[in-house]
KEZABA-995314 format. One record per residue: residue in three letters; x, y, z of N, C-alpha, C in turn. Coordinates in steps of 0.02 Angstrom, whole numbers, plus 50000, padded with zeros to 5 digits. Layout:
BEGIN
ALAXYZXYZXYZ ...
***
This chain:
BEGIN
UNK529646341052688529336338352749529386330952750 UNK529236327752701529306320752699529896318352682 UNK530406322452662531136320952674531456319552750 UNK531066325352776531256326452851531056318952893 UNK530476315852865530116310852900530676302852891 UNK530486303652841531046299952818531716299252849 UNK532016305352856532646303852926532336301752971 UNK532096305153003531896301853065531546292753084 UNK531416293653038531346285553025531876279853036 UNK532456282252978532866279352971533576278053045 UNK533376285253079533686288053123533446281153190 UNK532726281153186532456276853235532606269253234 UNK532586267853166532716260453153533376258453171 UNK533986264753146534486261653176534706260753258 UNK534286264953302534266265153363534056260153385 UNK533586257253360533226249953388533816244353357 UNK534076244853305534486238153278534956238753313 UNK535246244453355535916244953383535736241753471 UNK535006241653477534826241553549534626234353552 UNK534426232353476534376222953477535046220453504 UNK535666222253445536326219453451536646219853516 UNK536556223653563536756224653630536296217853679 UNK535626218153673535496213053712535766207153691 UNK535686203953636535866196953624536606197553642 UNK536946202153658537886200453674537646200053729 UNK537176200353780537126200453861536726193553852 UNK536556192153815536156184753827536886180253831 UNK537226180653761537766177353737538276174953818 UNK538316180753850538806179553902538486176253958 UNK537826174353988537736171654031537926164354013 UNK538156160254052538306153254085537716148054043 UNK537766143854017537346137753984537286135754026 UNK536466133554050536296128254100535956122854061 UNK536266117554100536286111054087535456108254075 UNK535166104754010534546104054025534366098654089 UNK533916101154138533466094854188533476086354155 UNK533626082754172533316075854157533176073954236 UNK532896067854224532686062554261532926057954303 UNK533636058454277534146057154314534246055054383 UNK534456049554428534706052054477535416055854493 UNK535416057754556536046062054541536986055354561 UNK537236058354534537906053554523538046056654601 UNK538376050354625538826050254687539476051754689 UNK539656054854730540556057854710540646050454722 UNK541336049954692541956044554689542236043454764 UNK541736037054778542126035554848543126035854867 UNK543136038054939543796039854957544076033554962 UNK544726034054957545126028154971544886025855056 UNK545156020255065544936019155163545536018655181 UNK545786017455230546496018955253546366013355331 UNK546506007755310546766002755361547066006055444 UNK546686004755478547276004455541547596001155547 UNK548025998955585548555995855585548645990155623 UNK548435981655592548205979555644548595976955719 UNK548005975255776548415975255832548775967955832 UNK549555965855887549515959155869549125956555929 UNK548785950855925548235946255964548805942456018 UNK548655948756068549125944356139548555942556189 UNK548535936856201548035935356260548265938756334 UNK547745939856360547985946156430547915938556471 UNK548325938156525548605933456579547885933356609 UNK547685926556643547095926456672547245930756735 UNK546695932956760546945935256839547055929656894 UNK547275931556935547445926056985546845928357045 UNK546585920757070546345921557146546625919457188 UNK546695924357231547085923257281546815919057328 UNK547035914957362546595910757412546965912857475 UNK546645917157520546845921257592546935915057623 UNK546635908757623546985905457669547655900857660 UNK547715899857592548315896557555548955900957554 UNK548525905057550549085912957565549565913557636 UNK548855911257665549455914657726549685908557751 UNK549365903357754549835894057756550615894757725 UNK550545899657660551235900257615551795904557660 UNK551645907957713552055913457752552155911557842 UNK551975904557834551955900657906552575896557900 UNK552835894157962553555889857967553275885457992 UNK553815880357981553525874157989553305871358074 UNK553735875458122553115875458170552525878558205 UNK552465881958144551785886358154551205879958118 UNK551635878858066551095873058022550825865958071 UNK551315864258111551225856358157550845860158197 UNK550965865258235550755865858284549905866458285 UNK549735870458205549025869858182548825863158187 UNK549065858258176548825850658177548725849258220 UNK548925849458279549055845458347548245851458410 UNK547905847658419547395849458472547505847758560 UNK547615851958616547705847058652547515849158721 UNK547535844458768547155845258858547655848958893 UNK547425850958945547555854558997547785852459055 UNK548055855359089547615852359167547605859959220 UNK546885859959256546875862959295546445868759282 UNK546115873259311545645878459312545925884159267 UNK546755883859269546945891559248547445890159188 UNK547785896459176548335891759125548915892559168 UNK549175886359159549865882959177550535884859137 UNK550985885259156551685883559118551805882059071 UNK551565872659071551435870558998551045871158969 UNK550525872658959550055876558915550205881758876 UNK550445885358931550815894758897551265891058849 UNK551735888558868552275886058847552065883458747 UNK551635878458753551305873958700550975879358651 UNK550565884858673550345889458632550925895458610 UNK551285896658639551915900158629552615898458561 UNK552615892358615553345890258574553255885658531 UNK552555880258533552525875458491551855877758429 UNK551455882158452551075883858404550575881158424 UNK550255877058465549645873458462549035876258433 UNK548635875858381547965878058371547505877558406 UNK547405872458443546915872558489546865868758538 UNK546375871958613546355867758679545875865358676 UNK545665857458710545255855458733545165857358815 UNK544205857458819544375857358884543845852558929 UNK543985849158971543505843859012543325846659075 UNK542885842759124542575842659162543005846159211 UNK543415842459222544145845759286544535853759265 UNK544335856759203544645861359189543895868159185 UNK543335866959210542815869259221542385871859288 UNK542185874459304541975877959376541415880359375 UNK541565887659331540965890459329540785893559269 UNK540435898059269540445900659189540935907759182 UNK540955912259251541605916159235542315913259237 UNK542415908259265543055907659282543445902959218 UNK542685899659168542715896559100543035902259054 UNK542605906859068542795915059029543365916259036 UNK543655915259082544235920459102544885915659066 UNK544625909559076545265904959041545265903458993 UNK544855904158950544665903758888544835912058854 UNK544875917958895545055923258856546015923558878 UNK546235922558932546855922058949547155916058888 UNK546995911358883547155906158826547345912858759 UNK546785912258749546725918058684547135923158692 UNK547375927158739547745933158750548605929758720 UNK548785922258763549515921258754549605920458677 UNK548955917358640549205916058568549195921258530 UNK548855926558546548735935558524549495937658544 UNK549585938258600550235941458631550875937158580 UNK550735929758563551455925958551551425926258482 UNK551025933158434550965932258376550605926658344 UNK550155921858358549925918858345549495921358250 UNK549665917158201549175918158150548585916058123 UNK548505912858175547725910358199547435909258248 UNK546905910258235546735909158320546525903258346 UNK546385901358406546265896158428545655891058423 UNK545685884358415544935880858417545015881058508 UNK544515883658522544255882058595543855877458611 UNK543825870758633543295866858614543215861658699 UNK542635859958684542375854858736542015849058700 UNK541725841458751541265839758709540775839058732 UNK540125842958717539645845158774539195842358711 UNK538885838558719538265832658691537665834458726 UNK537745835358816536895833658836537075825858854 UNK536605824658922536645819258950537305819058985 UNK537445812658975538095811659043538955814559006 UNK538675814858947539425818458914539385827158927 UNK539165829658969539265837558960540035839459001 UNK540065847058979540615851059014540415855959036 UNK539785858659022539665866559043539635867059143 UNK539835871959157539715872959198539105870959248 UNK538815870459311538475865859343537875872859355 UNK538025878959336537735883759342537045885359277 UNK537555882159243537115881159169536685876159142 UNK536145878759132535565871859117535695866959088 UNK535715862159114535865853659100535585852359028 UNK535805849858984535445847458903535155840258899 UNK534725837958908534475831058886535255828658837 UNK535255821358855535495815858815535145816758750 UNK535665815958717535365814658620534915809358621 UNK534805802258654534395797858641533475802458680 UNK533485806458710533045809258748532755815358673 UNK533095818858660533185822158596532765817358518 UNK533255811358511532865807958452532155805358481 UNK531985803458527531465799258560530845805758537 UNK531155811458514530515816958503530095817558441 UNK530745814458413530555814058343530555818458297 UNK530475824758323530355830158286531055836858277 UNK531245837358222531805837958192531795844658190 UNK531235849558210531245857058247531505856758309 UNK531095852758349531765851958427532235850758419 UNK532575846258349533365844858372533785849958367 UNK533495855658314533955863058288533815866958332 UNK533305865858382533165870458439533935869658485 UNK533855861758495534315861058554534985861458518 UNK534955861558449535795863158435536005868758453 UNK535505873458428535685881758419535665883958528 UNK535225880058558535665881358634536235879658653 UNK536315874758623537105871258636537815877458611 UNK537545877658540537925884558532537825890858577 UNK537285890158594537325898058628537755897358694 UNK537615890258747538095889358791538545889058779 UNK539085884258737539805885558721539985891658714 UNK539495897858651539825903058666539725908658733 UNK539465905458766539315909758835539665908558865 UNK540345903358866540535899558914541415903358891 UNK541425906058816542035906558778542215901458732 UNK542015896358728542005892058658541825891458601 UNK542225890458565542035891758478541925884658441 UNK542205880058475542025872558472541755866258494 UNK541335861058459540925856958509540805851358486 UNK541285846458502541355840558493540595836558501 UNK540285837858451539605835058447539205837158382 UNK538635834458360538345827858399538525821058368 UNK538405817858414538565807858384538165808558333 UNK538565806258282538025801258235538065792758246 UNK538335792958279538315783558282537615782058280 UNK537675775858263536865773358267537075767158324 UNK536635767558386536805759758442536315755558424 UNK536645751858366536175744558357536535740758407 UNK536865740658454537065733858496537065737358577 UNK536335735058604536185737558666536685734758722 UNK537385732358705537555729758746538455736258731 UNK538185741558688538705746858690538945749858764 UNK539775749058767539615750458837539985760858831 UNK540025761958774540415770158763539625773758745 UNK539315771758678538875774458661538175775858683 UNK537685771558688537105769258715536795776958700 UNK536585779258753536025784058740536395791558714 UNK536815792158709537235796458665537235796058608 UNK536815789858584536725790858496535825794858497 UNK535735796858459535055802458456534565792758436 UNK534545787358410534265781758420534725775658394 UNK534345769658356534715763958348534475761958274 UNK534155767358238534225764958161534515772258145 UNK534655770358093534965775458060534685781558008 UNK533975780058010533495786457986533565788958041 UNK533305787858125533265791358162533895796558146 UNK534475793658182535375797858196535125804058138 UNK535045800758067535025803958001534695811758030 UNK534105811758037533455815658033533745820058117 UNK533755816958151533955822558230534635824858219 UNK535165819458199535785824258215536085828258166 UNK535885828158094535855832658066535845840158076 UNK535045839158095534575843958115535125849158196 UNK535275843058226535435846658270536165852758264 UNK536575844958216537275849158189536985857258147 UNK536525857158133536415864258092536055868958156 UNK536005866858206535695870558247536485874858285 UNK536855869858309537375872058339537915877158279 UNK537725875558220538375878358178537865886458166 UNK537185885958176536775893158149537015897558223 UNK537335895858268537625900158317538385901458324 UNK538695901858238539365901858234539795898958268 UNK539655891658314540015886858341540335882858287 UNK540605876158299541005873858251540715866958280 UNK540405862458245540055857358255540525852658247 UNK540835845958282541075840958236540805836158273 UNK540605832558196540215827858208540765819258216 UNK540275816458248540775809758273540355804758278 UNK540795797258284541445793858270541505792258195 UNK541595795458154541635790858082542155783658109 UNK542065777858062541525776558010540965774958064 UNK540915775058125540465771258143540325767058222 UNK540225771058291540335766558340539735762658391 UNK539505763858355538775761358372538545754358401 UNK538895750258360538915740658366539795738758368 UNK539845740558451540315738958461540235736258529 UNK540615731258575540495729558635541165731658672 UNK541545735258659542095740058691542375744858680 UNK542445748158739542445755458744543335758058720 UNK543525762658670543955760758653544345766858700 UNK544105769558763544475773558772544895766358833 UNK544735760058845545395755958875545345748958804 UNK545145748358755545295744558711545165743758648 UNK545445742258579545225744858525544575737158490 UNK544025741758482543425739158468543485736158370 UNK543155731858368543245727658321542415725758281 UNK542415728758228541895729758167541745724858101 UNK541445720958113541715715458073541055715457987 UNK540795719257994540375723457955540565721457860 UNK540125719657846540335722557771540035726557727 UNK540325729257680540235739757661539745738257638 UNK539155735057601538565732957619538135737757672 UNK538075734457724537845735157795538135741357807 UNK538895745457824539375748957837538775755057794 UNK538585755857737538465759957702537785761957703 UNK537395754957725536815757057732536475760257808 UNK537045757357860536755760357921537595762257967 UNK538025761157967538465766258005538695772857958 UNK538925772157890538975778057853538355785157841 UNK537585779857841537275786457809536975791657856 UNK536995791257912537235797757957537525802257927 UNK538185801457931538635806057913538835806557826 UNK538545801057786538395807057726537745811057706 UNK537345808757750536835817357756537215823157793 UNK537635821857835537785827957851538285832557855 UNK538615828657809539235831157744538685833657687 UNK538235830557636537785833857645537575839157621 UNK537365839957717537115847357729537915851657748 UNK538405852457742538825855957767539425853857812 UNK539315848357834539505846957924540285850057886 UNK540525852457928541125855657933541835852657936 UNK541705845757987541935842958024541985837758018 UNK542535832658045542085825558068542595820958114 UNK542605818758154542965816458195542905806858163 UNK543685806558177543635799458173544065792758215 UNK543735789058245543685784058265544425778258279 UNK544455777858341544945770058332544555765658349 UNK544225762358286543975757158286544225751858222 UNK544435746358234544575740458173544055737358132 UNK543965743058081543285739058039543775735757978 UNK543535728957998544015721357977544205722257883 UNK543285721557882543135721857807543305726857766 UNK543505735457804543955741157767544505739857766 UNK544885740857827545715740657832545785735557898 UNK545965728757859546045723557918546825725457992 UNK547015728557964547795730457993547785737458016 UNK547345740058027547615747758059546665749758076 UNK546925753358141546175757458162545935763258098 UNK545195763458104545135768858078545535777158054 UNK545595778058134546095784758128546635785758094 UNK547235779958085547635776358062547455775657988 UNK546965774057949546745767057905546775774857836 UNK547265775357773547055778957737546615777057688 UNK546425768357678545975767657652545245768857709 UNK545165771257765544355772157790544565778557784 UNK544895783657794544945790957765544645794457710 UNK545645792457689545705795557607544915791957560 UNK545115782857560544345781857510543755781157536 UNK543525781357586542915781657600542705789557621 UNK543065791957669542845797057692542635803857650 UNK543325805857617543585809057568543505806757519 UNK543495801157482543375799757415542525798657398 UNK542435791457439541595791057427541155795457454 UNK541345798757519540725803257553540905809357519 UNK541535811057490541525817057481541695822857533 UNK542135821557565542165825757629542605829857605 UNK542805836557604543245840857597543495844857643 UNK543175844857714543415848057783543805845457820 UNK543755846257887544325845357917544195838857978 UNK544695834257966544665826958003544995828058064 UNK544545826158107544835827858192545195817558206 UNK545545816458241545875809358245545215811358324 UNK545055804358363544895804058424545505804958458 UNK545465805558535546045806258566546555800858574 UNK547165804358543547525796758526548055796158579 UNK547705796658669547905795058729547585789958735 UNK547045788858702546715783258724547015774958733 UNK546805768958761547045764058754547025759458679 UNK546485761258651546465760658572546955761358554 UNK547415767958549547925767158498548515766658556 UNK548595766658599549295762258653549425755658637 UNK548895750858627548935744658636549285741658548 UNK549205748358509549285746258428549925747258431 UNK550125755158449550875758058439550975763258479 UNK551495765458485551755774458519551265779258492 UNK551205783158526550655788358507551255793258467 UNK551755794058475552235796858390551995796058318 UNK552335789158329552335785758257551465785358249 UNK550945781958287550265783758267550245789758245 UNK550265795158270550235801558237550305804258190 UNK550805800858153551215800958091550765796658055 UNK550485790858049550075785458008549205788958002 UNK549145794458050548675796458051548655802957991 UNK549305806657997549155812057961549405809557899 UNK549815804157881549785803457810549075798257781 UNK548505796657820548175791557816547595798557795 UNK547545805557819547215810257799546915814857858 UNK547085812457920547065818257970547205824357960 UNK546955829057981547205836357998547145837958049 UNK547125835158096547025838258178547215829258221 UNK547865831358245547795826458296547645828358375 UNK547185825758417546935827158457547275822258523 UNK547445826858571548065822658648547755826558691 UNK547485823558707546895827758763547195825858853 UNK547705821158837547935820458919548695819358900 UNK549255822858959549795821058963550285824758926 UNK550645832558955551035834658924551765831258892 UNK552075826258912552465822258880552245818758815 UNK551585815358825551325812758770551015820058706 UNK551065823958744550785830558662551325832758641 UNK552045832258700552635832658662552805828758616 UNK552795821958642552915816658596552685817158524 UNK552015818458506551545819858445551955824258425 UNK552005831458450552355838358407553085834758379 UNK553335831258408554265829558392553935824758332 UNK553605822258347553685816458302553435819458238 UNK552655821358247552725827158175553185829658137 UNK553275833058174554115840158168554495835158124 UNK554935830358149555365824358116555215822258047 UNK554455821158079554505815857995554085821157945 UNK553885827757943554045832657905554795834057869 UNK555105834957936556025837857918556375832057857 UNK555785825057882556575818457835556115820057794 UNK555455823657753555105819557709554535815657698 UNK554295811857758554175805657754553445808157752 UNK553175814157801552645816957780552895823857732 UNK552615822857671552815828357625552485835957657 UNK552735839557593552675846957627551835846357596 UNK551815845957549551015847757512550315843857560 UNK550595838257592550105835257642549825839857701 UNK550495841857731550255848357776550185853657765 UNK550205854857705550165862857675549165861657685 UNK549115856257620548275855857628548065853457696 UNK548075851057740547835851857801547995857457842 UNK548405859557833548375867957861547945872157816 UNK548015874957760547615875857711546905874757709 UNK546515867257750545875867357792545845868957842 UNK546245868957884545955872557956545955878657947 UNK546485882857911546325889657917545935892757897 UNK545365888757840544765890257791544055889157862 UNK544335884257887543965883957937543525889357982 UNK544385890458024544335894358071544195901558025 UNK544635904457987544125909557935543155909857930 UNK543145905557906542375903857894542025904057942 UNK542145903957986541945903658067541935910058103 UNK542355914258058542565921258091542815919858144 UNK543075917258175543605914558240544065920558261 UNK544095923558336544465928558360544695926258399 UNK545355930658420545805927658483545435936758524 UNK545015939158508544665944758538544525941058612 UNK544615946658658544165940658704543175942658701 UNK543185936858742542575933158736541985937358798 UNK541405940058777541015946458853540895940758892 UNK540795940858965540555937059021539755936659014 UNK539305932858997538645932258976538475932259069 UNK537655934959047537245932859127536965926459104 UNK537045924259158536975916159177536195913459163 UNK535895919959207534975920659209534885922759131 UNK534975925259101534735924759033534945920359004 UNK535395916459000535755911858952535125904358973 UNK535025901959041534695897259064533735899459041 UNK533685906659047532925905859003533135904858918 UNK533485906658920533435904158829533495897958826 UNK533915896458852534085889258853533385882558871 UNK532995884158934532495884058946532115884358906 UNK532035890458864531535892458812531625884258748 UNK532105884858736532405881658683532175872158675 UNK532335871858758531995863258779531575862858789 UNK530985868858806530415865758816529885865558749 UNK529495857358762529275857158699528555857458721 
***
């Protein structure tokens, strides 16, 4: 019996030693893990970087601005270009022959129109849109300055239908520089009721010499704060009704004792004086904007002893343009006048005018004499003598002009008469 036990014993022990040796070969084969530390963990091995490829450094071309009015000056012939320069009169209620003719074949930019070429306010309309139709119809690439010089007082043009404007000296005597933009902005509203887009006004002269026989109460007073303070005021009244204001006489006609439309008046002034009371008018209202500026045959001694104003490129180019700063467009006075007959041919003046810094010569009487101006232009373009870049930039301003102005050869609606005179009304009474 205890033999028997005995196997079985031995029997068991080896069953368990055979059942040890089996687990530890299953321990043996699992994977060694790494003991934990404290470690932080390692970062993979950064990648190579791989360069793009660099670009080469070309500067991109600036853009260009185009300047629409330099632009289209660049695609005009040369008598499209004179003909922009040259402003000129009429004769008669309707259009004529030579008129058609002048806006047609010579290009004219623009008509003046006076007292004798006026009636009523439709029959103003009707010639003022027929004008506009021939330069529309003759291809025209601009349209026309339509202009009068309607001031108020004894200088008007409007029709006799249309409420009369006080004189500028009636105007400054008010003092008050809300009435003067009142009565500008009527002035505009009549010109454009009438079909005009232009208005030879207001004076800045100052009449220090009560013995003026052109100016007198046509200056707004006789110092030159007054002119300053009203005609300013007024030029911004007429230009806030998309009219075209030009203001007048540079440098100055105020203290003169003759009228230069039969003789040329003589300024014996020095730029002193010149600066403190005939100039500062009109550099307040350069300024404020003035658009414009009309200038003068008058001989101011102490600027340019030898040539009128209109003429003079030192009262222009350096005073006008250089010291005032003017960058618009220079109207000549009418160079029919006896002022510039008694100096030279109204040709060759013409020519001393636009290289002196004109852009608009103005022939307000005498179709032979506006011929004369166009030939003579034309010529001394063709030899040279006026370069191309002179009339390029004076064309180049008028057309910025008339642009800026929004200027149409559209025609112009027939206004009622009775509303135009209560506004107008409205406008003067203070």
């Amino acid at each position: 019996m205890r033999q028997r036990i005995r196997l079985l014993s031995a029997a068991l022990l080896s069953l368990i030693a055979i059942a040890g040796c089996g687990s530890k070969q299953a321990e043996s084969s699992k994977p060694e893990t790494p003991p934990q530390t404290s470690a932080q963990p390692v970062s993979p091995a950064p990648q190579p970087v791989v360069s793009e490829p660099q670009k080469p450094d070309v500067q991109e071309p600036p853009k260009t601005v185009v300047d629409p009015a330099a632009e289209l000056v660049a695609h005009m012939s040369l008598t499209e270009k004179i003909g922009q320069m040259v402003l000129v009169g009429m004769d008669g209620t309707a259009v004529q022959p030579d008129i058609a003719t002048l806006i047609k074949d010579r290009r004219v930019g623009g008509i003046i129109l006076y007292s004798n070429n006026i009636v009523s306010l439709a029959q103003t309309v009707k010639l003022a849109n027929e004008l506009r139709q021939i330069n529309r119809d003759g291809g025209g690439k601009l349209p026309l300055l339509l202009s009068a010089d309607q001031e108020g007082g004894r200088v008007s043009r409007l029709p006799k239908e249309v409420t009369a404007f006080p004189a500028s000296r009636v105007v400054g005597n008010t003092n008050d520089t809300k009435y003067a933009y009142r009565v500008g902005g009527a002035l505009g509203e009549a010109m454009k009721a009438v079909g005009l887009n232009t208005d030879f006004a207001p004076v800045l002269d100052v009449n220090t010499n009560p013995d003026n026989p052109v100016i007198g109460d046509r200056a707004f007073g006789t110092t030159a704060a007054t002119v300053r303070r009203m005609g300013v005021q007024e030029m911004l009244g007429i230009k806030s009704l998309g009219v075209i204001p030009v203001v007048k006489h540079f440098p100055g006609h105020g203290d003169t004792s003759v009228d230069s439309h039969f003789g040329l008046p003589i300024v014996d002034h020095d730029l002193q004086r010149l600066r403190s009371v005939e100039f500062a008018p009109f550099a307040s209202a350069i300024q404020e904007g003035a658009p414009t500026v009309m200038v003068a045959h008058i001989l101011m001694t102490k600027l340019d002893p030898d040539l009128p104003a209109s003429m003079s490129r030192i009262v222009i180019h350096n005073y006008l343009r250089g010291e005032l700063k003017f960058n618009g467009v220079v109207f000549t006075d009418d160079m029919t006048m006896d002022a510039v007959g008694k100096v030279m041919a109204i040709g060759p003046a013409s020519v001393k005018s636009v290289l002196a810094g004109a852009d608009i010569v103005l022939v307000g009487h005498d179709p032979a004499q506006q011929k004369a101006v166009l030939d003579a232009l034309t010529d001394a373009a063709k030899s040279g003598k006026i370069p191309q870049s002179v009339i390029d930039a004076s064309v180049t301003r008028i057309a910025k002009l008339k642009q800026s102005f929004r200027l149409s050869d559209e025609p112009a609606p027939l206004a009622d008469v009775t509303s135009l005179n209560q506004h107008i009304e409205a406008a003067l009474k203070r």
